[in-house]
N, CA, C and O atoms as CSV, one atom per row, in Angstrom:
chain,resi,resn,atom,element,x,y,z
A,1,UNK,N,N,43.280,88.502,23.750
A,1,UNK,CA,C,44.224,89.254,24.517
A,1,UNK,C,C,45.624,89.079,23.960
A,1,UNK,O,O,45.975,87.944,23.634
A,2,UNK,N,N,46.368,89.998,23.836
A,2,UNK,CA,C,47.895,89.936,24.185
A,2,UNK,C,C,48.661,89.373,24.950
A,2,UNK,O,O,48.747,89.625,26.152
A,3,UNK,N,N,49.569,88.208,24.099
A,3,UNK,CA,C,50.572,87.577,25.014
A,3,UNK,C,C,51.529,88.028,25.493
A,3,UNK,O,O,52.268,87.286,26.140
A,4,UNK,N,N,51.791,89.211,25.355
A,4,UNK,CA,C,52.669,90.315,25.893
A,4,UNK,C,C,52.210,91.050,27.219
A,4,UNK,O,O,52.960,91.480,28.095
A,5,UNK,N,N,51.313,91.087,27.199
A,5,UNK,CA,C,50.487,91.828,28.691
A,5,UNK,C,C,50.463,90.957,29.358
A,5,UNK,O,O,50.986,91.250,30.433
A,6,UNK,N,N,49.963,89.513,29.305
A,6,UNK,CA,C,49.806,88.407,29.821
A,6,UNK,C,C,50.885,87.989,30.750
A,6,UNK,O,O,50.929,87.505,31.881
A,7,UNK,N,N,51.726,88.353,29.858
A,7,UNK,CA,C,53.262,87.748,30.680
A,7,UNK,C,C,53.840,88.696,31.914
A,7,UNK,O,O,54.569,88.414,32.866
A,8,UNK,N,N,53.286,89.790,31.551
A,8,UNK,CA,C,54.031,90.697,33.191
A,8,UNK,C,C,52.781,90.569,34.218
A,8,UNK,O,O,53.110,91.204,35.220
A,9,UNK,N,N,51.857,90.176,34.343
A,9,UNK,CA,C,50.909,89.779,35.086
A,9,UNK,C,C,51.011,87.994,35.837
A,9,UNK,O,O,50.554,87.461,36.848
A,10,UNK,N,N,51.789,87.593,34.789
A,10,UNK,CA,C,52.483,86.208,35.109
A,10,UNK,C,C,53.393,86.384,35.981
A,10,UNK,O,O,53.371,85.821,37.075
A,11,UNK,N,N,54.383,87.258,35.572
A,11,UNK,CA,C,55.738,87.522,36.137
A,11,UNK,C,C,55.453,88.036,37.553
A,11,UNK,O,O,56.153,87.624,38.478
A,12,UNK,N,N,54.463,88.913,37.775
A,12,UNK,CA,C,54.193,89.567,39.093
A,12,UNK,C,C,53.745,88.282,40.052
A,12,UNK,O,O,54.112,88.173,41.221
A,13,UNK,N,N,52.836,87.269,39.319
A,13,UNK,CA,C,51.829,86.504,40.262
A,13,UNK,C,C,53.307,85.475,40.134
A,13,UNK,O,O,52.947,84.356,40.497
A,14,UNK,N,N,54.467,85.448,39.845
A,14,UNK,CA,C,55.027,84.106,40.262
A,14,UNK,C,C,56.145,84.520,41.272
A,14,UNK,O,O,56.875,83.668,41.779
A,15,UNK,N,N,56.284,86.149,41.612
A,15,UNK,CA,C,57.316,86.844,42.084
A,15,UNK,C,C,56.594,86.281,43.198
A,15,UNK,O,O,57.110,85.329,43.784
A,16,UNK,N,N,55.270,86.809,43.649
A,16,UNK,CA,C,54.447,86.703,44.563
A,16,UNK,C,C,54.071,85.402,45.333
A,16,UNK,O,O,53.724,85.168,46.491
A,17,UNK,N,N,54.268,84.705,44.294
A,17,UNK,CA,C,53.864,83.026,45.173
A,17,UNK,C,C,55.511,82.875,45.574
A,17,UNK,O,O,55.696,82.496,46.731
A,18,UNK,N,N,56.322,83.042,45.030
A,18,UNK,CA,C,57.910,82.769,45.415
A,18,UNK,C,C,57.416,83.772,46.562
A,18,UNK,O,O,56.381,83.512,47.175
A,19,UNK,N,N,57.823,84.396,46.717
A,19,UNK,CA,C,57.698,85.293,47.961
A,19,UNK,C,C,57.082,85.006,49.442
A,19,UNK,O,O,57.614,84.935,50.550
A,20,UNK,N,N,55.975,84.894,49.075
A,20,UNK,CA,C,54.889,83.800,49.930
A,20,UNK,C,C,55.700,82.401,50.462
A,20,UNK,O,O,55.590,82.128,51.657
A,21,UNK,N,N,56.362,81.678,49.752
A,21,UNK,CA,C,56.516,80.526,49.682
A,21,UNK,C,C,57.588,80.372,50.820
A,21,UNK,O,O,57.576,79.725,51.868
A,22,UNK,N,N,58.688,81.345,50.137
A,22,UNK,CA,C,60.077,81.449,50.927
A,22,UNK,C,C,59.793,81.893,52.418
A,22,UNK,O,O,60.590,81.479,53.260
A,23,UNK,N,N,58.369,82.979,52.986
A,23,UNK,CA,C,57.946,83.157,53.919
A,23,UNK,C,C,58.029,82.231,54.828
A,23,UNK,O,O,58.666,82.014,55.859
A,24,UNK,N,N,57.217,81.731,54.180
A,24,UNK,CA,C,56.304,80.730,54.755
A,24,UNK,C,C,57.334,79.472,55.552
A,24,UNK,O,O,57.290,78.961,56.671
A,25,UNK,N,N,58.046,79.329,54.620
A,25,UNK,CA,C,59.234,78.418,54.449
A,25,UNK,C,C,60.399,78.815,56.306
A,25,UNK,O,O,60.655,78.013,57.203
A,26,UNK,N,N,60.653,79.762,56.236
A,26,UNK,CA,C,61.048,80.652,57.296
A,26,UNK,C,C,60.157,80.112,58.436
A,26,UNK,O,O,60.805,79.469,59.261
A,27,UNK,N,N,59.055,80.194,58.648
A,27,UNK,CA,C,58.394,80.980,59.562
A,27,UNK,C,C,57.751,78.975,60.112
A,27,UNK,O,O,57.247,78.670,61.193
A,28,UNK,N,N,57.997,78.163,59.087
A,28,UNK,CA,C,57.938,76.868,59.346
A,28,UNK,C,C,59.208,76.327,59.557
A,28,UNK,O,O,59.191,75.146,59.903
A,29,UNK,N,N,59.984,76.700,59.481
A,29,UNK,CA,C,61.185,76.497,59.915
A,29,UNK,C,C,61.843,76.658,61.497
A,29,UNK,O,O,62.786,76.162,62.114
A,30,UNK,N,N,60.871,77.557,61.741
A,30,UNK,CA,C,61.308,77.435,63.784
A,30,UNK,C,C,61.246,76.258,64.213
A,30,UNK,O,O,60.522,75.435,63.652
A,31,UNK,N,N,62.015,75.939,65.319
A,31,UNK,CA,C,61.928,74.861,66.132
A,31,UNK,C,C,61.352,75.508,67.527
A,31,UNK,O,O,61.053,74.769,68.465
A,32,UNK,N,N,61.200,77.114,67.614
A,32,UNK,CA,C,60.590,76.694,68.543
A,32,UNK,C,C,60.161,78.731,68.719
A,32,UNK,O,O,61.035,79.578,68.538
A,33,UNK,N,N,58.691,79.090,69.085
A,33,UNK,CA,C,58.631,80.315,69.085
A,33,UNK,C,C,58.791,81.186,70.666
A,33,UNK,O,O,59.366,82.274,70.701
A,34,UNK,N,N,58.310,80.660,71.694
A,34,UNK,CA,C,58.979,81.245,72.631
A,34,UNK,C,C,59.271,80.314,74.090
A,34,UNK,O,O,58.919,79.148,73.910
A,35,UNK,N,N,59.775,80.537,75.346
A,35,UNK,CA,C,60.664,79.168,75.762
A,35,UNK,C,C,59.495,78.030,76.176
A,35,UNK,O,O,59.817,76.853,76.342
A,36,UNK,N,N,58.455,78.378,76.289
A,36,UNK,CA,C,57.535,77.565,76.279
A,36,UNK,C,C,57.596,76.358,75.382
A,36,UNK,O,O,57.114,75.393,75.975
A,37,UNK,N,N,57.968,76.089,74.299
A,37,UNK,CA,C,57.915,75.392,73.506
A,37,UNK,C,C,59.350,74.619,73.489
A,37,UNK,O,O,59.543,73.854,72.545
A,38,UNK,N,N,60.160,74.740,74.272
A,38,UNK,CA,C,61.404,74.041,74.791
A,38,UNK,C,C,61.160,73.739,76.101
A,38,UNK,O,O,60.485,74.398,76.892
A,39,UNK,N,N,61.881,72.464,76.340
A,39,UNK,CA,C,61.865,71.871,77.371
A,39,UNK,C,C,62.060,72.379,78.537
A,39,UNK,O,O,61.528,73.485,78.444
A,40,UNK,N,N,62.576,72.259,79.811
A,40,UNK,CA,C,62.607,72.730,80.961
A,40,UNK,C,C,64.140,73.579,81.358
A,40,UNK,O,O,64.373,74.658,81.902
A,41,UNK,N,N,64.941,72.571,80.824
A,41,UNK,CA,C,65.872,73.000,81.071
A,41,UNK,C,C,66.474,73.833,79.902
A,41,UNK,O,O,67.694,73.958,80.015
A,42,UNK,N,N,65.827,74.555,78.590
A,42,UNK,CA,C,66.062,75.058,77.711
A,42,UNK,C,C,65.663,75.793,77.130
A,42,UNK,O,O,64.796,75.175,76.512
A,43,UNK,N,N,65.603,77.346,76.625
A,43,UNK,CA,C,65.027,78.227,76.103
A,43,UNK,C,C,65.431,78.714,74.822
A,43,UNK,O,O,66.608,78.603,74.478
A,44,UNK,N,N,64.409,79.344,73.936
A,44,UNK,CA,C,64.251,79.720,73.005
A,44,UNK,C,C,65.435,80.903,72.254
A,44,UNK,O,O,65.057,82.060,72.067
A,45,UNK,N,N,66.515,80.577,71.962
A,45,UNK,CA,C,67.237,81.446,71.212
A,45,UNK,C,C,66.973,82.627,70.154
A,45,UNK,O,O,65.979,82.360,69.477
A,46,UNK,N,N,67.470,83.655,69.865
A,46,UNK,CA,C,67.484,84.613,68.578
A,46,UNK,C,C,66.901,83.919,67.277
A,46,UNK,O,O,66.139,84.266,66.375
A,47,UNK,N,N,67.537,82.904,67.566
A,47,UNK,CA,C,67.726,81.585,66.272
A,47,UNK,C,C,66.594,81.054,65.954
A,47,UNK,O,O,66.329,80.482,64.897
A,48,UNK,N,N,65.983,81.213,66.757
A,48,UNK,CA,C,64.348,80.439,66.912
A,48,UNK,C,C,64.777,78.618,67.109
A,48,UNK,O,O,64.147,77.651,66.679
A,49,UNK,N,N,65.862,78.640,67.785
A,49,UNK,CA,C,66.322,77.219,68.071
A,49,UNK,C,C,66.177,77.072,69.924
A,49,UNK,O,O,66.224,77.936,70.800
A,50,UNK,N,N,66.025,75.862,69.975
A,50,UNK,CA,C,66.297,75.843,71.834
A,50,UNK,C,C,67.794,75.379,71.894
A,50,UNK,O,O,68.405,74.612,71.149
A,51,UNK,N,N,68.286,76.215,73.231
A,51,UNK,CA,C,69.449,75.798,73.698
A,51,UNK,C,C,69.210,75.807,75.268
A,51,UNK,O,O,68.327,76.271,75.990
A,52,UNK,N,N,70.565,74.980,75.517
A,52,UNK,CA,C,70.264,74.588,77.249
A,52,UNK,C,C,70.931,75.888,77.956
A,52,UNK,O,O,71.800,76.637,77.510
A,53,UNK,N,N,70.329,75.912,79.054
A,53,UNK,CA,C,70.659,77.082,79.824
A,53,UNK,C,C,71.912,76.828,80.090
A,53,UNK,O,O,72.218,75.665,80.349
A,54,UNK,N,N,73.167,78.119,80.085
A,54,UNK,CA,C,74.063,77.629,80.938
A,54,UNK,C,C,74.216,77.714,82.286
A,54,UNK,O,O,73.629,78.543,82.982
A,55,UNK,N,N,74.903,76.979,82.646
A,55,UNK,CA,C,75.224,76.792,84.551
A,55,UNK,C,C,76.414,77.864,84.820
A,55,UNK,O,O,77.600,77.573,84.671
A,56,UNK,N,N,75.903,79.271,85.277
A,56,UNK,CA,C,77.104,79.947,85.561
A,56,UNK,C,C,77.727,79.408,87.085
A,56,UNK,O,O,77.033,78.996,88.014
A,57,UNK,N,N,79.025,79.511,87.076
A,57,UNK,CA,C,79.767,79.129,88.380
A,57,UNK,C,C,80.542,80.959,88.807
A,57,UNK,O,O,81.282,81.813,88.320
A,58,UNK,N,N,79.619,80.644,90.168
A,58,UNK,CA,C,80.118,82.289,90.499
A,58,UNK,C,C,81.358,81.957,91.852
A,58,UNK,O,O,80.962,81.598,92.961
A,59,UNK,N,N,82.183,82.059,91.682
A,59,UNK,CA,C,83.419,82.183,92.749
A,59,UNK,C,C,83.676,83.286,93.720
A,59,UNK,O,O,83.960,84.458,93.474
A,60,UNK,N,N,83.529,82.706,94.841
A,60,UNK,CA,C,83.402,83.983,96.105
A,60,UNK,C,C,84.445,83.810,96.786
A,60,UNK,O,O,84.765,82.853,97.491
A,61,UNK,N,N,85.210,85.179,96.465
A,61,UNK,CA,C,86.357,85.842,96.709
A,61,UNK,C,C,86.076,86.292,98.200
A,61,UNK,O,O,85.523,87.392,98.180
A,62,UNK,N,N,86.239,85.891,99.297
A,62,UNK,CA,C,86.218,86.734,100.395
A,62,UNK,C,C,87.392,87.287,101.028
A,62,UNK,O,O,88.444,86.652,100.949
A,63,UNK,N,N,87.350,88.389,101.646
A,63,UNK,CA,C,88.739,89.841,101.535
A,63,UNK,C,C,88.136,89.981,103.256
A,63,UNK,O,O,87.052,90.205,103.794
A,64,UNK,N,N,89.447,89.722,103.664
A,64,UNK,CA,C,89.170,89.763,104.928
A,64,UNK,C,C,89.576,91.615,105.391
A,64,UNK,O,O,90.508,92.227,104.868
A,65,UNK,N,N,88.685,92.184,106.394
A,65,UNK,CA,C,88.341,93.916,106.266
A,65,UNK,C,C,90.099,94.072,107.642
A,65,UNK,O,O,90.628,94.995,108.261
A,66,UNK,N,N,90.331,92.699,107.495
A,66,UNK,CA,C,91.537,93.368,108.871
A,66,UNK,C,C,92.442,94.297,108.814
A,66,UNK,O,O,92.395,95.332,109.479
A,67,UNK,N,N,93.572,93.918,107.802
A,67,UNK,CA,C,94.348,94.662,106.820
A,67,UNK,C,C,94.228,96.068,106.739
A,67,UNK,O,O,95.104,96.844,107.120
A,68,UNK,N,N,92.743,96.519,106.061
A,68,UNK,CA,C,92.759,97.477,105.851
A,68,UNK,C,C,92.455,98.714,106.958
A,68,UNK,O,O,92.746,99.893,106.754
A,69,UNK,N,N,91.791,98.178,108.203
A,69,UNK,CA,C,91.010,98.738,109.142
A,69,UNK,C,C,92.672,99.156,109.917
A,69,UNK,O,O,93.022,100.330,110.038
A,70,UNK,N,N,93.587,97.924,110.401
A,70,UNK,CA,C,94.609,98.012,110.718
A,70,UNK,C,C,95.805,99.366,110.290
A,70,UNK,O,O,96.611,100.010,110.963
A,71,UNK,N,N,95.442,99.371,108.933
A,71,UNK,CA,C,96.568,100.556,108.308
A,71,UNK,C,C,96.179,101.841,108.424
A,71,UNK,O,O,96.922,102.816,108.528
A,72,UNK,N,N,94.472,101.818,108.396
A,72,UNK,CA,C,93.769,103.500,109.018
A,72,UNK,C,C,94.588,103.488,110.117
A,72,UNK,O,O,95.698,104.020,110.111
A,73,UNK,N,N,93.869,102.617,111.555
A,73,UNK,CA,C,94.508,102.594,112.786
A,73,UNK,C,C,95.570,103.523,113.127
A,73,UNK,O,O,95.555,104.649,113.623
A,74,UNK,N,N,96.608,102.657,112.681
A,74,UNK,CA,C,98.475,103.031,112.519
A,74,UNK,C,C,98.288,104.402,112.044
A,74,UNK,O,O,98.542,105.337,112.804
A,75,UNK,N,N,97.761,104.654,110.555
A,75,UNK,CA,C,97.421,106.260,110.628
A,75,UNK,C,C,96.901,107.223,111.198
A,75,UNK,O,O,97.071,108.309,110.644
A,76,UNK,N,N,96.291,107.206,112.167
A,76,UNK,CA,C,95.466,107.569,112.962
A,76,UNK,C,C,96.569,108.379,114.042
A,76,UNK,O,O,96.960,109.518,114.299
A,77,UNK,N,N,96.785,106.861,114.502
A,77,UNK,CA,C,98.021,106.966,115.536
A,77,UNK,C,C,99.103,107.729,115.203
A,77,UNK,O,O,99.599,108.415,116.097
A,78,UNK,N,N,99.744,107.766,113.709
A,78,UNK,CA,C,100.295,109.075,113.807
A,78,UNK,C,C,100.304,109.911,113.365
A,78,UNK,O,O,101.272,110.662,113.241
A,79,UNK,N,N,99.262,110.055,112.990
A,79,UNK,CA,C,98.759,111.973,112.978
A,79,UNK,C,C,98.348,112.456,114.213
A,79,UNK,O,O,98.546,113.630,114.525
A,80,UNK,N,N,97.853,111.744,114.870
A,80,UNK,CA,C,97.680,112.370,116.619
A,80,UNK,C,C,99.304,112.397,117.169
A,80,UNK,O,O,99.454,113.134,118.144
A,81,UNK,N,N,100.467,111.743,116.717
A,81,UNK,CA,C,101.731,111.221,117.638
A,81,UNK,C,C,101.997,112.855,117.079
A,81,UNK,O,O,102.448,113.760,117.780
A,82,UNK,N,N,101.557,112.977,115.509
A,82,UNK,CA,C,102.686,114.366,114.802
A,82,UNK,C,C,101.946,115.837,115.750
A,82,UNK,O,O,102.427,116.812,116.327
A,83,UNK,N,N,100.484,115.290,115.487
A,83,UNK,CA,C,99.933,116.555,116.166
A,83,UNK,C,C,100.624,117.203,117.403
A,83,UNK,O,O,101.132,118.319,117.515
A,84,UNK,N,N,100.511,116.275,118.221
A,84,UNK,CA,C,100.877,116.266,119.809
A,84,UNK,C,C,101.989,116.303,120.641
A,84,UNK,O,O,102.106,116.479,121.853
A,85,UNK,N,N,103.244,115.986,119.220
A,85,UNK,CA,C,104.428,115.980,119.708
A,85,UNK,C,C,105.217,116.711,120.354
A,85,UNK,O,O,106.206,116.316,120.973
A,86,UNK,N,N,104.758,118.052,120.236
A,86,UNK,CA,C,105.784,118.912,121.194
A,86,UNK,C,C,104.884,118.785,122.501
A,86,UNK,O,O,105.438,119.375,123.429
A,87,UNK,N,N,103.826,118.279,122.827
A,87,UNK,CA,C,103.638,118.150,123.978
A,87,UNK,C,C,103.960,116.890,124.940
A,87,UNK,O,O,104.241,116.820,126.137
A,88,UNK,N,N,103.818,116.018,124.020
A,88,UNK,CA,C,104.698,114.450,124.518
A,88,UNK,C,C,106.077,114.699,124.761
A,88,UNK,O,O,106.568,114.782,125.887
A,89,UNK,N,N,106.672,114.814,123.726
A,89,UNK,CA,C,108.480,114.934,123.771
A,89,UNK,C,C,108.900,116.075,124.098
A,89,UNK,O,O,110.077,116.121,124.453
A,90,UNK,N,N,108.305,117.032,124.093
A,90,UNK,CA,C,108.766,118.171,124.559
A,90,UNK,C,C,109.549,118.503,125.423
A,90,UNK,O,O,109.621,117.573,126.227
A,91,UNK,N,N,110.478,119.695,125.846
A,91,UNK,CA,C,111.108,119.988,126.691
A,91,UNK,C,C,110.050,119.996,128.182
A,91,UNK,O,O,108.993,120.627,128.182
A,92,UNK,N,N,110.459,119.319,129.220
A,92,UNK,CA,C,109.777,120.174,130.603
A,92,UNK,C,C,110.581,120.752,131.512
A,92,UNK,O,O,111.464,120.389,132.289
A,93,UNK,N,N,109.825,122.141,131.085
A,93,UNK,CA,C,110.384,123.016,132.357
A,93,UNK,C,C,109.553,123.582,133.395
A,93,UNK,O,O,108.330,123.695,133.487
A,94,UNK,N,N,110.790,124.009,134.380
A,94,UNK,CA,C,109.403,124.094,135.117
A,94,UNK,C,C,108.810,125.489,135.315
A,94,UNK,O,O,109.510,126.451,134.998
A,95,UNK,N,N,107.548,125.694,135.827
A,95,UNK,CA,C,106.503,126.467,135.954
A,95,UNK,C,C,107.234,128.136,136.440
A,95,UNK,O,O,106.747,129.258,136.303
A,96,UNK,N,N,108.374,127.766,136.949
A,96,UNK,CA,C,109.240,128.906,137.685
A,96,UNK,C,C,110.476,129.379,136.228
A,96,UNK,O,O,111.138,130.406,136.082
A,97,UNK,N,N,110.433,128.840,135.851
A,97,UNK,CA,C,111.544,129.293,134.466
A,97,UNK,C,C,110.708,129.505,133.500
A,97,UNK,O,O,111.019,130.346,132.657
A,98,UNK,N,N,109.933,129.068,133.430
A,98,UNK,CA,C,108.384,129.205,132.293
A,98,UNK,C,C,108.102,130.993,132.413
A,98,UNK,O,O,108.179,131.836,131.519
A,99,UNK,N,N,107.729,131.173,133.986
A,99,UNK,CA,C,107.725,132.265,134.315
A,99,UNK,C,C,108.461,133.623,134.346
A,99,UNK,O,O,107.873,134.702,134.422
A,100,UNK,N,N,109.406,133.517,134.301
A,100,UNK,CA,C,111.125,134.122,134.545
A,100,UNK,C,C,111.260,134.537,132.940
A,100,UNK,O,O,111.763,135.613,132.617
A,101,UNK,N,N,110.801,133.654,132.039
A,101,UNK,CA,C,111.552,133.918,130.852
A,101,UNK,C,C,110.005,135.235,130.123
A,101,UNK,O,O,110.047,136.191,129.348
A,102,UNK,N,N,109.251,134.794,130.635
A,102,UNK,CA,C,108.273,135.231,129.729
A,102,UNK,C,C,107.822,136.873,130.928
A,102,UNK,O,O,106.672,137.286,130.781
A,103,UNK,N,N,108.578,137.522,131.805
A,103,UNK,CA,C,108.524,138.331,132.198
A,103,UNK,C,C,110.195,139.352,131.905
A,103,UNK,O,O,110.422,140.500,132.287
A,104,UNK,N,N,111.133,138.401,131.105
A,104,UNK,CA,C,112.049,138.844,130.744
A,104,UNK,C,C,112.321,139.427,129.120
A,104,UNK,O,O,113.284,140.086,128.730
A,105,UNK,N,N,111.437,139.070,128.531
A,105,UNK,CA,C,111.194,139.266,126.657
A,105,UNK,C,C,109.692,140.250,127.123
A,105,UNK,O,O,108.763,139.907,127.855
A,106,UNK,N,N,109.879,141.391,126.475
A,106,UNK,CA,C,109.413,142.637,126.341
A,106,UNK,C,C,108.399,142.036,124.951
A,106,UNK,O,O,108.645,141.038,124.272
A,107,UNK,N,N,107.370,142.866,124.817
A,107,UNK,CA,C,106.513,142.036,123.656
A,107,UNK,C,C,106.668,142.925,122.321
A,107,UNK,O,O,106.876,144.137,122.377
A,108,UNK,N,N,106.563,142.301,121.270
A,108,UNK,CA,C,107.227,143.571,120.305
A,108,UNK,C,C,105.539,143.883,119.844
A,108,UNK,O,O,104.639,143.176,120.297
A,109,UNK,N,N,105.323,144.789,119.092
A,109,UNK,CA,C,104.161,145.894,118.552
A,109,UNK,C,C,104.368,145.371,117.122
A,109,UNK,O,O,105.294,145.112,116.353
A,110,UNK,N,N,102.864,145.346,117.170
A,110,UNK,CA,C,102.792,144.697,115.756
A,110,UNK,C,C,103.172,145.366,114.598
A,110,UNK,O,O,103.420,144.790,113.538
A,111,UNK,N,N,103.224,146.584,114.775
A,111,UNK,CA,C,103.966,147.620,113.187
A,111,UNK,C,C,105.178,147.529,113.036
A,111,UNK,O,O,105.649,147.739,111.918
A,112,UNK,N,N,106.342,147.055,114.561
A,112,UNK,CA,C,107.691,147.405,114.561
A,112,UNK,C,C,108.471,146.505,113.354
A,112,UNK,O,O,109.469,146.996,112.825
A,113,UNK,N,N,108.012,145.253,112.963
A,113,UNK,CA,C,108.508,144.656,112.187
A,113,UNK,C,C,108.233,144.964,110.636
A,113,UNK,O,O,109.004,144.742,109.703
A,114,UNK,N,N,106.812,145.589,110.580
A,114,UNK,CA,C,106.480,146.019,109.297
A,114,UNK,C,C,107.322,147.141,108.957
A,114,UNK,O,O,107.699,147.332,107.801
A,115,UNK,N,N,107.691,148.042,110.122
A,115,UNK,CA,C,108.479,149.169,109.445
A,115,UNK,C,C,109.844,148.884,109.284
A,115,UNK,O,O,110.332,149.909,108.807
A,116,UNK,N,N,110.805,147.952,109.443
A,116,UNK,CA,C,111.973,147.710,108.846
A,116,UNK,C,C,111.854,147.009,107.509
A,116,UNK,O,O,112.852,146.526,106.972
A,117,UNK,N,N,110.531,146.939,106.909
A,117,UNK,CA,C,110.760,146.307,105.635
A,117,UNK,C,C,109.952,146.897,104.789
A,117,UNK,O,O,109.771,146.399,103.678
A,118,UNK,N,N,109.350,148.022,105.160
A,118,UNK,CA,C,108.139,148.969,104.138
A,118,UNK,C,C,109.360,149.320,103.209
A,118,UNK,O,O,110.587,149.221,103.192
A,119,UNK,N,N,107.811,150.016,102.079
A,119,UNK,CA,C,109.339,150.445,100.899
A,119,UNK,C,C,109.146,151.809,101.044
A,119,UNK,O,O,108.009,152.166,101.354
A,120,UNK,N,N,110.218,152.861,100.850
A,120,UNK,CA,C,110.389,154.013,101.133
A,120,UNK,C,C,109.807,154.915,100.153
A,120,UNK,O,O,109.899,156.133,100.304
């Protein structure tokens, strides 16, 4: 045979065991494959390493609802004060001048005002 042919058949079978090797190498290299294989208090990382769980600390903010229920309230109160106001503060008169005035104003017709401003 040819020591020339020989050698790229070499070259392939040593690419191949390197290849294999470095695998292998990897894949023996975990410390640990899933959290099972770490202790209790520690699970299995990206890394294929164990790390300890962390201890989150959650802080409870409590917001007392008074404040806000309070400032509707007050709003409340015056949009009914604005609504209602000419009937609270209003003038009172009485039932006899109420009367008097509204038998003294003639009622106007609903066109009379349109026709001083039509266009000609």
């Amino acid at each position: 045979m040819d020591k020339k042919a020989n050698a790229g058949v070499i070259l392939i079978a040593i690419i191949i065991i390197i290849v294999v090797l470095y695998c292998w190498t990897i894949v023996l290299n975990r410390e640990c494959r899933s959290n099972k294989d770490c202790n209790d208090e520690e699970y299995c990382g990206s890394d294929f390493a164990c790390h300890q769980i962390p201890i989150i600390e959650r802080t409870i903010v409590k917001t007392s609802p008074v404040l806000p229920i309070l400032f509707i309230c007050m709003t409340i109160v015056a949009l009914a004060l604005i609504w209602r106001w000419e009937k609270i503060f209003g003038r009172k008169e009485k039932k006899a001048d109420i009367e008097t005035t509204k038998e003294t104003e003639s009622p106007e017709t609903y066109y009379s005002s349109q026709f001083q401003y039509s266009a000609k």
